[in-house]
PDB file of N, CA, C and O in Angstrom:
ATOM      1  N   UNK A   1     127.985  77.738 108.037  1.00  0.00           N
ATOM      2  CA  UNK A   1     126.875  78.509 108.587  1.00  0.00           C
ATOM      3  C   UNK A   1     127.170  80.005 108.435  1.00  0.00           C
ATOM      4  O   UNK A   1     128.278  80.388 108.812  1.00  0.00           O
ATOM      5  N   UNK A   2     126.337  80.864 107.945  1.00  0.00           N
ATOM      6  CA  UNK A   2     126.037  82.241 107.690  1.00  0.00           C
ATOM      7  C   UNK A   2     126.112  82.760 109.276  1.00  0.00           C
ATOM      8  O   UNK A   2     125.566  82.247 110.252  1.00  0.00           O
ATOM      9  N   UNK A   3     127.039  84.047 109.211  1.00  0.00           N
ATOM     10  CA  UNK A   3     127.352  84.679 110.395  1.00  0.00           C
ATOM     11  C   UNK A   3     126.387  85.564 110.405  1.00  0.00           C
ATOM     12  O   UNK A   3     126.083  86.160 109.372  1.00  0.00           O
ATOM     13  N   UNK A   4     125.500  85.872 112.074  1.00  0.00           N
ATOM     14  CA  UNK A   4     124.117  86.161 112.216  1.00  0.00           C
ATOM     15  C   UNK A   4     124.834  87.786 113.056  1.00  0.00           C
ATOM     16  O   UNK A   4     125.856  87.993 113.711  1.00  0.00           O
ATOM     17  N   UNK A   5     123.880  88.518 112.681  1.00  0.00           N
ATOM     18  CA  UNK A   5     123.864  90.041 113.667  1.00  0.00           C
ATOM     19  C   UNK A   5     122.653  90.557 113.646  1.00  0.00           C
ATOM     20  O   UNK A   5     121.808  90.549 112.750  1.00  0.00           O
ATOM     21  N   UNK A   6     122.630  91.166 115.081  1.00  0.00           N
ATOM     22  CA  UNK A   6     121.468  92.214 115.682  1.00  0.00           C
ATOM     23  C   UNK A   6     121.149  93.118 114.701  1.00  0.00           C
ATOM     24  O   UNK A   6     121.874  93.331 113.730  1.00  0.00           O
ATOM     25  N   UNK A   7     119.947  93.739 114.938  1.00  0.00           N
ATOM     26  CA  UNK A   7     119.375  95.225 114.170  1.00  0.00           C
ATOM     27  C   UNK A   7     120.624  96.051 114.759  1.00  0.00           C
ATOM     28  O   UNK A   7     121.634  95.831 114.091  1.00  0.00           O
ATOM     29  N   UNK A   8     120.728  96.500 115.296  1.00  0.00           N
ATOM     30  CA  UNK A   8     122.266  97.512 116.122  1.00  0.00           C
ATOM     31  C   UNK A   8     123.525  97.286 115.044  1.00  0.00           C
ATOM     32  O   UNK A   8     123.893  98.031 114.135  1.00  0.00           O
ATOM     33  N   UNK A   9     123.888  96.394 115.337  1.00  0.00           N
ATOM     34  CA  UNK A   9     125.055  95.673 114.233  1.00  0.00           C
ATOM     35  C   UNK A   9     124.729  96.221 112.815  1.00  0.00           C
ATOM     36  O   UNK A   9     125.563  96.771 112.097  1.00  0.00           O
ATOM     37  N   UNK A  10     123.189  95.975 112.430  1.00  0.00           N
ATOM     38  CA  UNK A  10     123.480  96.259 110.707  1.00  0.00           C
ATOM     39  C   UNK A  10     123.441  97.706 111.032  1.00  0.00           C
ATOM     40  O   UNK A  10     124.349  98.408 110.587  1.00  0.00           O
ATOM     41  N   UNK A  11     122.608  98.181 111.674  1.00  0.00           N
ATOM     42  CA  UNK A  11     122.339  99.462 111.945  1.00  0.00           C
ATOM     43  C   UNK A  11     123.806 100.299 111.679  1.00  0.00           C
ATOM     44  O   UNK A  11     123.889 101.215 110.861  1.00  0.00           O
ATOM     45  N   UNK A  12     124.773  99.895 112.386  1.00  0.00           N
ATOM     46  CA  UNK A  12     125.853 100.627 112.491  1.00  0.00           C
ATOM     47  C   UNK A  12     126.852 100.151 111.567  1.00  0.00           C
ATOM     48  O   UNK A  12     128.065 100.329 111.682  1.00  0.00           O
ATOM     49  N   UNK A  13     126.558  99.844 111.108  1.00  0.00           N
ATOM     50  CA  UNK A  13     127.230  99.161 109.530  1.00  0.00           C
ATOM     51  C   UNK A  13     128.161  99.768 107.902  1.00  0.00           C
ATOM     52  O   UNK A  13     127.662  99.623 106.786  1.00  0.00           O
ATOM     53  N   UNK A  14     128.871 100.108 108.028  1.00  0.00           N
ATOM     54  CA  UNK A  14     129.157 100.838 107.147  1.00  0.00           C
ATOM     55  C   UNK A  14     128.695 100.246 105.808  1.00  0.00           C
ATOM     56  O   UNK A  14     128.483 100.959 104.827  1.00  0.00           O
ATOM     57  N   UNK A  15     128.575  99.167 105.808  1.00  0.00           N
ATOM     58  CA  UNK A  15     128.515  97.993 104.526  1.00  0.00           C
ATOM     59  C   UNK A  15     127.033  99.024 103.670  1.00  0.00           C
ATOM     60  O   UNK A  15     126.804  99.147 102.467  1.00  0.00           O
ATOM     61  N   UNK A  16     126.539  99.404 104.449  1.00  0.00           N
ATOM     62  CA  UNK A  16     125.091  99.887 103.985  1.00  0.00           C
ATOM     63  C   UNK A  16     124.999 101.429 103.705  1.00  0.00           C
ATOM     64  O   UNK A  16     125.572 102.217 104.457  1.00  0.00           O
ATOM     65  N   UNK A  17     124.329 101.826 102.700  1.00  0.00           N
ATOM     66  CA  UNK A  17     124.459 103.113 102.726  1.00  0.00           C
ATOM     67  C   UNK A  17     123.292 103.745 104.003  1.00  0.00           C
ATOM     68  O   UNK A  17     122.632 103.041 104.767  1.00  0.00           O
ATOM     69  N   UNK A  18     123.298 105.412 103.928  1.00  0.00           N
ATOM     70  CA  UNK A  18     122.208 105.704 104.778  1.00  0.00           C
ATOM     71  C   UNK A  18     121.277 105.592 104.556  1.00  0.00           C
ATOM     72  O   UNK A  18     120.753 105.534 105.668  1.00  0.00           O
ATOM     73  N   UNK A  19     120.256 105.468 103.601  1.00  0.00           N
ATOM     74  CA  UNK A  19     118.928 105.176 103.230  1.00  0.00           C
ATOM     75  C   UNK A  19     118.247 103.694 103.469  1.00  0.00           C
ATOM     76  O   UNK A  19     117.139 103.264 103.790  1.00  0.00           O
ATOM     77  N   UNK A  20     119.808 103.049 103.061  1.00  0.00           N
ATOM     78  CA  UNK A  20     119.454 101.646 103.778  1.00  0.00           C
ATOM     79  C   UNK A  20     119.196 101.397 105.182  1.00  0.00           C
ATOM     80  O   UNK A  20     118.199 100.792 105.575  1.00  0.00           O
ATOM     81  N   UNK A  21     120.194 101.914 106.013  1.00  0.00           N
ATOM     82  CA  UNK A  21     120.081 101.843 107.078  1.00  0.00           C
ATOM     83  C   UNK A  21     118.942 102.661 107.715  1.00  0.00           C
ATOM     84  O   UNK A  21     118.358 102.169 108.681  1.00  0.00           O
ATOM     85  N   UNK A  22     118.581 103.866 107.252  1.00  0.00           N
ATOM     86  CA  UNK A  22     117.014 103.869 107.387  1.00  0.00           C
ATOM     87  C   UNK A  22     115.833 103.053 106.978  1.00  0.00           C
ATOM     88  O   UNK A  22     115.123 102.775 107.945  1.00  0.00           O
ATOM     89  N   UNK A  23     115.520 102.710 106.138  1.00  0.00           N
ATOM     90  CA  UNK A  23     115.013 101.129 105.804  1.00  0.00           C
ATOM     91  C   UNK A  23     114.966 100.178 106.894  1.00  0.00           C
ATOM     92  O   UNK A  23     113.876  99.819 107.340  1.00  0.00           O
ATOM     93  N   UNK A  24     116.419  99.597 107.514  1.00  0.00           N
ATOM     94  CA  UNK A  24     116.464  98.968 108.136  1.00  0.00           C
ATOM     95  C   UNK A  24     115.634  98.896 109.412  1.00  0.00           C
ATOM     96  O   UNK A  24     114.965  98.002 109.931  1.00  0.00           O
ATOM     97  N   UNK A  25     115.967 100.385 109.789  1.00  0.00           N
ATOM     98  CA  UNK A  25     115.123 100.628 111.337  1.00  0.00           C
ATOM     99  C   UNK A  25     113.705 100.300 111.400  1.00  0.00           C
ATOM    100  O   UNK A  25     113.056 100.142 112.434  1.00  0.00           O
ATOM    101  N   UNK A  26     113.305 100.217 110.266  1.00  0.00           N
ATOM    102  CA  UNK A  26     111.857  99.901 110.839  1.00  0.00           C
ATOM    103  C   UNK A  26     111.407  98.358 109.710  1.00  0.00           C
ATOM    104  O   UNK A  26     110.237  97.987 109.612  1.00  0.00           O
ATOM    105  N   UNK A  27     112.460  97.714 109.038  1.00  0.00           N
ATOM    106  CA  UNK A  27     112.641  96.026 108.508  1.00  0.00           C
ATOM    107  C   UNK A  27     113.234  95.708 109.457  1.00  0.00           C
ATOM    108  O   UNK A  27     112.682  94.658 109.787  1.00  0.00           O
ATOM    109  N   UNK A  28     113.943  95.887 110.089  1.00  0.00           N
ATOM    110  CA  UNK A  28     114.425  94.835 111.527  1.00  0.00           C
ATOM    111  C   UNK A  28     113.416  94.880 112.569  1.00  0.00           C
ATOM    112  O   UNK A  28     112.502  95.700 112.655  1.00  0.00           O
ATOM    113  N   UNK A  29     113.740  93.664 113.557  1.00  0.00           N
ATOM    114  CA  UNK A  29     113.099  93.782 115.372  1.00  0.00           C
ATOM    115  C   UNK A  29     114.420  93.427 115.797  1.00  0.00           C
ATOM    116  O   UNK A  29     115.379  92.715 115.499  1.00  0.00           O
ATOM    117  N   UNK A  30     113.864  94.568 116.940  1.00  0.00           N
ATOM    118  CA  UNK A  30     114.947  94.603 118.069  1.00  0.00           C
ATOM    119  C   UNK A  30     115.249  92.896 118.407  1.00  0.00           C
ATOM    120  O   UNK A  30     114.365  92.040 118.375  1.00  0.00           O
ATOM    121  N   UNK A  31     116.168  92.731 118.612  1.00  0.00           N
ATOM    122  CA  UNK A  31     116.497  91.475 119.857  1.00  0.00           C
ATOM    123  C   UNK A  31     116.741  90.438 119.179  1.00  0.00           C
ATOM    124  O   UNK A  31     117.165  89.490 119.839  1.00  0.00           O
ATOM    125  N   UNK A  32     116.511  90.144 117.081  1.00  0.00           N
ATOM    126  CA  UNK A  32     116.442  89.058 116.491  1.00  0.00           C
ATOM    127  C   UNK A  32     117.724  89.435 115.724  1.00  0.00           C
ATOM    128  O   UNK A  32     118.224  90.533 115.480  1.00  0.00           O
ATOM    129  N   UNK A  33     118.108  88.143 115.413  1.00  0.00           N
ATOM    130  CA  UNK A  33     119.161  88.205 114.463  1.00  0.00           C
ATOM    131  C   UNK A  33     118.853  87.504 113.321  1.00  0.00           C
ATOM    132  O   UNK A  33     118.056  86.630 112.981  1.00  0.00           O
ATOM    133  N   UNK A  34     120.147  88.470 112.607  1.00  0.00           N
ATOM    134  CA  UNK A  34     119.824  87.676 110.639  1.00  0.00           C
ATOM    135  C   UNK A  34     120.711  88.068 110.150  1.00  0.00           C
ATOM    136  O   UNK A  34     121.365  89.077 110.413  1.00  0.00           O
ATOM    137  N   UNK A  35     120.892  87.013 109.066  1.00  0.00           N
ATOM    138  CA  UNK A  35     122.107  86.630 108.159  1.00  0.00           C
ATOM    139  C   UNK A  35     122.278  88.257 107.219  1.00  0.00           C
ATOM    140  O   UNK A  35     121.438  89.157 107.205  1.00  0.00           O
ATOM    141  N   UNK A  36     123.674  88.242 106.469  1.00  0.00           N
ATOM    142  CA  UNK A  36     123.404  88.813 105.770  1.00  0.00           C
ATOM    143  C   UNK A  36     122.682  89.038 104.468  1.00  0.00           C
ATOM    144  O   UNK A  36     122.342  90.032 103.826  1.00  0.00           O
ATOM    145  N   UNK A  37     122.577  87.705 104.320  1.00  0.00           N
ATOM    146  CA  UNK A  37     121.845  87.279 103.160  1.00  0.00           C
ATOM    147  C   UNK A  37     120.250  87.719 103.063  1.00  0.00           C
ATOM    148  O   UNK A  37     119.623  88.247 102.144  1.00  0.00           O
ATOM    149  N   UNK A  38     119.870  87.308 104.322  1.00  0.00           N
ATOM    150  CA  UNK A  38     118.159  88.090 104.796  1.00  0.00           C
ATOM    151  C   UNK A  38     118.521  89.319 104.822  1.00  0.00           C
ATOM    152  O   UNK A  38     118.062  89.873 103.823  1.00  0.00           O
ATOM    153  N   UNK A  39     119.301  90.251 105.664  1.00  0.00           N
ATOM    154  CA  UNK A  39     118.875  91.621 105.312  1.00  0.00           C
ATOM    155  C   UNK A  39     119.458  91.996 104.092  1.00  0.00           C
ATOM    156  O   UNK A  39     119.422  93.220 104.218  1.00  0.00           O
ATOM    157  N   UNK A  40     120.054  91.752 102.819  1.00  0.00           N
ATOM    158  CA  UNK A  40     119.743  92.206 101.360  1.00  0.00           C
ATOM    159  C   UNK A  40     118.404  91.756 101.132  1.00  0.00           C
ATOM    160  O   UNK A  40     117.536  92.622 101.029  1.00  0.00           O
ATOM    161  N   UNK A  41     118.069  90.479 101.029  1.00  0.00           N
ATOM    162  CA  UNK A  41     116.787  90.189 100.375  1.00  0.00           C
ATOM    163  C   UNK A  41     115.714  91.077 101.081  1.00  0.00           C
ATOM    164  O   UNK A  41     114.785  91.474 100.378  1.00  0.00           O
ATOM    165  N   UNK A  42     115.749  91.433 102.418  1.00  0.00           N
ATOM    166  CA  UNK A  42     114.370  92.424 102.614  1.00  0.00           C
ATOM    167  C   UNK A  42     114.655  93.416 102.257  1.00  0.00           C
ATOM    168  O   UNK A  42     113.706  94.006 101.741  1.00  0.00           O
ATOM    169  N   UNK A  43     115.975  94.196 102.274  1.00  0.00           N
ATOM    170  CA  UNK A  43     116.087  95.694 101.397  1.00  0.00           C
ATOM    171  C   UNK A  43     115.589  95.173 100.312  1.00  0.00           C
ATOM    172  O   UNK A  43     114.369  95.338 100.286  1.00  0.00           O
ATOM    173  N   UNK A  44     116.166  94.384  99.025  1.00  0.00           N
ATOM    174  CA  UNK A  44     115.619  94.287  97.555  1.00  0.00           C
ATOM    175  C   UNK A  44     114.406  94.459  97.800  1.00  0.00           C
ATOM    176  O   UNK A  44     113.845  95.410  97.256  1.00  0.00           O
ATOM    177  N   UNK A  45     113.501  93.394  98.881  1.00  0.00           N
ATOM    178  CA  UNK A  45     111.867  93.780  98.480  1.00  0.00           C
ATOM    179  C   UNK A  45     111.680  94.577  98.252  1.00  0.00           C
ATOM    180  O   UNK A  45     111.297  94.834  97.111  1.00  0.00           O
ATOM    181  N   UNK A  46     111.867  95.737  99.433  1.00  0.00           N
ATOM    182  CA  UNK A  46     111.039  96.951 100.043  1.00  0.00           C
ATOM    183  C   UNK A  46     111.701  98.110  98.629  1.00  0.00           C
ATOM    184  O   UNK A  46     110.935  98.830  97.988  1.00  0.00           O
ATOM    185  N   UNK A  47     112.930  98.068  98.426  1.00  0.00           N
ATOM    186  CA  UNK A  47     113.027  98.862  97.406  1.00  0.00           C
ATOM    187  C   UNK A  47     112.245  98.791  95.894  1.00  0.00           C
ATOM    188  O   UNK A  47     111.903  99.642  95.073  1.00  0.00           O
ATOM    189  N   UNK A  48     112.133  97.022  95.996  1.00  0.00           N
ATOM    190  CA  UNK A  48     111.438  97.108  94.541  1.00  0.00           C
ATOM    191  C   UNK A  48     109.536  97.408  94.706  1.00  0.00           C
ATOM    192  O   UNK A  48     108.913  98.034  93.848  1.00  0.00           O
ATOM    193  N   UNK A  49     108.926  96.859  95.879  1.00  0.00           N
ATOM    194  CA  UNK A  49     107.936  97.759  96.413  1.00  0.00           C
ATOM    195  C   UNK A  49     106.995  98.894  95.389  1.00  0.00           C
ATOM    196  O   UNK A  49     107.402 100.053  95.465  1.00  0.00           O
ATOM    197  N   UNK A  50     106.222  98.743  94.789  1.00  0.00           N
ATOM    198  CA  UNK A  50     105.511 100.554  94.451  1.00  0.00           C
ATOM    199  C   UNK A  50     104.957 100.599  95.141  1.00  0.00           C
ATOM    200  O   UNK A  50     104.431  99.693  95.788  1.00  0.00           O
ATOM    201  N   UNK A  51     104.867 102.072  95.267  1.00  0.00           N
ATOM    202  CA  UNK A  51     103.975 103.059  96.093  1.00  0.00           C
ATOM    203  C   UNK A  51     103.135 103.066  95.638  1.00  0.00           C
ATOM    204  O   UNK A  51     103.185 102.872  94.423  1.00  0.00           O
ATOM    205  N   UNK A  52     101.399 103.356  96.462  1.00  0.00           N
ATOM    206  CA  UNK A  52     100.411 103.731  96.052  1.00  0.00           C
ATOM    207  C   UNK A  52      99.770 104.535  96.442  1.00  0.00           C
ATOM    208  O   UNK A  52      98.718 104.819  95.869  1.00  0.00           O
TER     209      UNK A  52
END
């Protein structure tokens, strides 16, 4: 089983750069947890994402 952490946890994360971890703050909810595996795959989305 995949080891689970809070938004706080990735938040404070060195694993991530800062842009990610801005990203994060507003791809996470407070109070839920997720693998690490989910928060790469929602960074990849949001980065691959265009703007319009």
């Amino acid at each position: 089983m995949a080891n689970k952490f809070t938004k706080e946890q990735f938040l404070e994360s060195k694993q991530f750069e800062q842009e990610e971890r801005y990203l994060l703050t507003a791809l996470l909810e407070a109070g839920k947890i997720y693998s690490m595996k989910e928060v790469k795959e929602l960074l990849k989305k949001e980065k691959q994402r265009k703007v319009k």
